[in-house]
C-alpha positions in Angstrom: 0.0 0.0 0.0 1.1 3.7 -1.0 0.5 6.3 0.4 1.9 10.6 0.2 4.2 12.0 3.0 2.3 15.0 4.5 3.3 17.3 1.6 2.2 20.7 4.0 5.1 19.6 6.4 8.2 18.9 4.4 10.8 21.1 4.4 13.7 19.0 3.2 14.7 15.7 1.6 17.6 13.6 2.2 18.3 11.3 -0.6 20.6 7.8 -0.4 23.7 7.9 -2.7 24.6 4.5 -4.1 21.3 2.3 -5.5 19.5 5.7 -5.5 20.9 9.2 -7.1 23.8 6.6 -8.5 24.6 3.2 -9.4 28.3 0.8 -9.0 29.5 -1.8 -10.8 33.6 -2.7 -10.5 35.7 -0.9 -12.9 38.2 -3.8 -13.0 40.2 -2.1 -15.9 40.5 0.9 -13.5 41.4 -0.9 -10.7 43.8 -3.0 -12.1 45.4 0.7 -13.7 45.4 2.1 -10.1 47.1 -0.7 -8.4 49.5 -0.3 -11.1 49.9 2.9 -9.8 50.2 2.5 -6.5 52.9 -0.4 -6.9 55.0 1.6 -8.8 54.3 4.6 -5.9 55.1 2.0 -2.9 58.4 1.3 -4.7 59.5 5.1 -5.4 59.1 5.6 -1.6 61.3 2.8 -0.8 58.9 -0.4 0.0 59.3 -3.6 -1.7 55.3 -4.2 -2.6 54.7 -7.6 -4.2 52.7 -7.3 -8.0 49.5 -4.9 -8.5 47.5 -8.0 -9.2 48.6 -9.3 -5.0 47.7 -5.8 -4.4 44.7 -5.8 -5.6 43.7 -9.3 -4.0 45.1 -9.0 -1.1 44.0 -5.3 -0.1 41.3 -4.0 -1.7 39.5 -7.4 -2.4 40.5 -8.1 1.4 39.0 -5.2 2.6 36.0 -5.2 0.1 35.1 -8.4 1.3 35.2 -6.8 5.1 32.9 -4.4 4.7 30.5 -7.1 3.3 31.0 -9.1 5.7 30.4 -5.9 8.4 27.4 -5.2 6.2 25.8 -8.8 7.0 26.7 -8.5 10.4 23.8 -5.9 10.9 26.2 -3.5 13.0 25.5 -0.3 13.2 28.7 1.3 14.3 30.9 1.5 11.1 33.7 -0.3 10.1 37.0 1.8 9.7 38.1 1.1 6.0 41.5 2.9 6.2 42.4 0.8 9.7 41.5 -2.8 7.3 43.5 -1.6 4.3 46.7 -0.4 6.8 46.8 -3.8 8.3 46.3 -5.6 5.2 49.3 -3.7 3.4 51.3 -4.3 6.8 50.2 -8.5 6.8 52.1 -8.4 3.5 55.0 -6.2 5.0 54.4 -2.6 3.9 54.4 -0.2 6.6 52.1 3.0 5.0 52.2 5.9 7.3 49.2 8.0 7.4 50.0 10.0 4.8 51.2 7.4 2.4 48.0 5.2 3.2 46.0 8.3 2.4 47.4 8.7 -1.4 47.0 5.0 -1.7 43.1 5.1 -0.9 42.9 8.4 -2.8 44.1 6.7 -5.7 41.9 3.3 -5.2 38.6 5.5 -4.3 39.4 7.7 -7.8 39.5 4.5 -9.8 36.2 3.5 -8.4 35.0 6.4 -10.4 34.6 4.4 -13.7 32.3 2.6 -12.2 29.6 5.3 -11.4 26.7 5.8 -13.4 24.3 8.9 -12.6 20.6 8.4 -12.4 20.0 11.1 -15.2 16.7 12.0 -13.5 18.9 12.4 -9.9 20.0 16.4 -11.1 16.4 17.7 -11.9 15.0 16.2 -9.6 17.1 17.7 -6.9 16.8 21.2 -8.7 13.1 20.7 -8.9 13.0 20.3 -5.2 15.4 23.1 -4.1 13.5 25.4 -6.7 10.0 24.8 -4.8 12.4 26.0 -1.5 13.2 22.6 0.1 16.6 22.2 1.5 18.1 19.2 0.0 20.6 16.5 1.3 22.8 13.4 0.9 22.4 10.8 3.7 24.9 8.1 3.0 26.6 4.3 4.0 29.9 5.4 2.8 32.6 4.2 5.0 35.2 5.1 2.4 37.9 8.1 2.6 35.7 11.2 3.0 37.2 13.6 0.9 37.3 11.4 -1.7 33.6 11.2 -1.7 33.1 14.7 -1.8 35.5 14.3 -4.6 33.6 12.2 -6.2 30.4 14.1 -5.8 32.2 16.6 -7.6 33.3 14.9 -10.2 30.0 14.3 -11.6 28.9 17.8 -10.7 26.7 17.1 -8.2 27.7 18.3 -5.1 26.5 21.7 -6.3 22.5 20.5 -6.4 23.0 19.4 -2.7 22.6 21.9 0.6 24.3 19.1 2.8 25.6 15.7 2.6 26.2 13.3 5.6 28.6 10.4 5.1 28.9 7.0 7.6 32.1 7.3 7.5 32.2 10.7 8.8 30.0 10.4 11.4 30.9 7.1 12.4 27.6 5.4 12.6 25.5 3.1 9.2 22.2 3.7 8.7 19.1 2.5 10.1 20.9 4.2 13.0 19.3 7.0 14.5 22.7 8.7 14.9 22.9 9.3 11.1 20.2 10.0 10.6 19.9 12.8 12.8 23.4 14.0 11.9 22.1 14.6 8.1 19.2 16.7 10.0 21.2 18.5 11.5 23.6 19.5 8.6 20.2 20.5 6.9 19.2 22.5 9.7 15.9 21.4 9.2 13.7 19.0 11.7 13.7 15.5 11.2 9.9 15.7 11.7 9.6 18.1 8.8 12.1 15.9 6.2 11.6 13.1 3.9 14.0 10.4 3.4 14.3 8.9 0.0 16.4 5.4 -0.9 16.2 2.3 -2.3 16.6 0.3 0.9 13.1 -0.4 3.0 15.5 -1.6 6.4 18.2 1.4 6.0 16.4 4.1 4.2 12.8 3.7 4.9 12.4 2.0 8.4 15.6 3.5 9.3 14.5 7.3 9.0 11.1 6.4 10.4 12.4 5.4 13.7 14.6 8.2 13.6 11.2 10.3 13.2 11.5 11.1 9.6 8.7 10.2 6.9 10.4 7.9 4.0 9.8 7.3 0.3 10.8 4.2 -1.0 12.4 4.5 -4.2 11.7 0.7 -5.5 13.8 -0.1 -8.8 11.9 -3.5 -10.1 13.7 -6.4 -9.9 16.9 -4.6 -8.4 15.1 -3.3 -5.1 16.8 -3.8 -2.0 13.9 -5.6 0.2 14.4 -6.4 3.5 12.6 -6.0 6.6 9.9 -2.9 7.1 6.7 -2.3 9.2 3.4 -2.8 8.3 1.9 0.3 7.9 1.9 1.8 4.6 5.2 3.1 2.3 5.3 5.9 0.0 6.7 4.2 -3.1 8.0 5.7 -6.5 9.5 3.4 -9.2 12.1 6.4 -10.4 13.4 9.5 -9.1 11.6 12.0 -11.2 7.9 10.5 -9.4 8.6 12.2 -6.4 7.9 16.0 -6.9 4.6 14.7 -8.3 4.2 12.3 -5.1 5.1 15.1 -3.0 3.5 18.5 -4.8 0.9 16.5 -7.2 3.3 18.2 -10.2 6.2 16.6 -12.5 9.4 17.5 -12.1 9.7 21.1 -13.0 
């Protein structure tokens, strides 16, 4: 059952990242080219790294399959990323200070950018909700290096459509938590009561921002949506990103 968020109330929307305004697959051909790279860096600053392809395996695939396995765990404090890839380089004897571990990741996370595709309704449909005067955010499970998500964001231009944008790994804490969630309130400066949450996940996104007080629109994409568990009473559902200023206002996207 569907039903409308109380459209007199909102004052601001905070939309998922990945599975919502974007979508990931592995770039493998980037990835392999970046581990390239940062073999040939570990070397020029005097380590002895084994090939890219060990690397690759043995660091990011190590640490990849960490976070899925934190993910399945259903923990809700996040998992420190740059702590799993520092003591995987050091299990295959590379000692990366802080600053050489943060060009590493740097490098990995800008790879990861060839495998980003952008809703093409995710823009106007941000600008169509910031031109009706809502404040607009990012509420995200991004335990990655932060500044290289912001970087990423503005990569594909569109960190300029958003008023705020809340990261797990900034804060620390994975949606459903309440902790997030009212972190990305608070950067909106806008009352959880008053804003909508939008994503693609019913447990994180849509029974996570209700408990935290927040209405929640479930953006369902067929076969691809992310089911899992929700409460019985009725969800707002819209099957692409332009719907929702029609859900919300009764109007398309402007």
């Amino acid at each position: 059952m569907t039903t409308a968020p109380e459209r007199a109330d909102v004052a601001a929307v905070l939309f998922d990242y990945g599975g919502t305004l974007v979508t990931f697959h592995r770039p493998d051909a980037a990835l392999d080219a970046a581990f390239a790279g940062i073999e040939r860096l570990l070397r020029d600053r005097g380590q002895a790294p084994p090939p890219s392809r060990v690397l690759l395996t043995d660091v990011h695939d190590r640490v990849e399959n960490a976070f899925a396995a934190h993910q399945r765990s259903g923990r809700l404090e996040e998992i420190n990323l740059a702590a799993e890839a520092r003591h995987a380089y050091a299990d295959l004897g590379l000692e990366l200070d802080d600053e050489l571990l943060d060009e590493v990741l740097h490098m990995e996370q800008e790879a990861w950018w060839q495998g980003v595709t952008v809703d093409p309704e995710a823009v106007p449909t941000l600008d169509a909700l910031r031109s009706r005067g809502l404040r607009v955010g990012l509420c995200s499970n991004a335990p990655y290096r932060v500044r290289s998500m912001h970087d990423q964001l503005a990569h594909f231009g569109l960190d300029g459509h958003l008023d705020s944008v809340t990261f797990s790994g900034q804060v620390g804490w994975r949606k459903p938590s309440p902790r997030i969630f009212q972190a990305a309130t608070e950067a909106l400066g806008v009352a959880a009561a008053r804003t909508v949450m939008v994503g693609d996940s019913l447990s994180d996104d849509v029974d996570g921002a209700r408990n935290a007080g927040m209405q929640a629109v479930w953006l369902r994409r067929g076969t691809d949506a992310h089911v899992g568990p929700s409460s019985a009473s009725p969800i707002s559902t819209i099957d692409r990103l332009s719907a929702l200023t029609f859900l919300l206002f009764g109007t398309a996207a402007l």
